[in-house]
Steps between C-alpha positions, in 0.01 A plus 500: 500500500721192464668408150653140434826626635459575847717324721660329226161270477378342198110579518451327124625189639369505826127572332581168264613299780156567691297454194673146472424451886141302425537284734607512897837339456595772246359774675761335821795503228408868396508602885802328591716659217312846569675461850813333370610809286394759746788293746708487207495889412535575924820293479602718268432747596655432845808384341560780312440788846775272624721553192452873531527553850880266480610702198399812730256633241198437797530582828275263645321207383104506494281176598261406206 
């Protein structure tokens, strides 16, 4: 269903990451920077809706 490209997610390092979470200070770190990108791709993605709907190419910017 998924492959390691959806959403511009890499599942490879993600699965490394968790495998290196052995302990519950890791497994925090892992979880923080799991939510840390996700608010880091919605900027973008926000940012660019606003680029698009100022250069007229959108006609109205989406939330999310």
């Amino acid at each position: 269903m998924s492959n390691n490209s959806d959403a511009g997610f890499d599942y490879d390092r993600y699965r490394k990451l968790l495998a290196e979470a052995n302990d519950e200070a890791k497994r925090l770190d892992f979880i923080n920077l799991l939510i840390n990108e996700k608010a880091r791709d919605r900027l973008a993605r926000q940012s660019l809706r606003a680029t698009l709907v100022n250069m007229g190419i959108m006609t109205t910017p989406r939330v999310g």
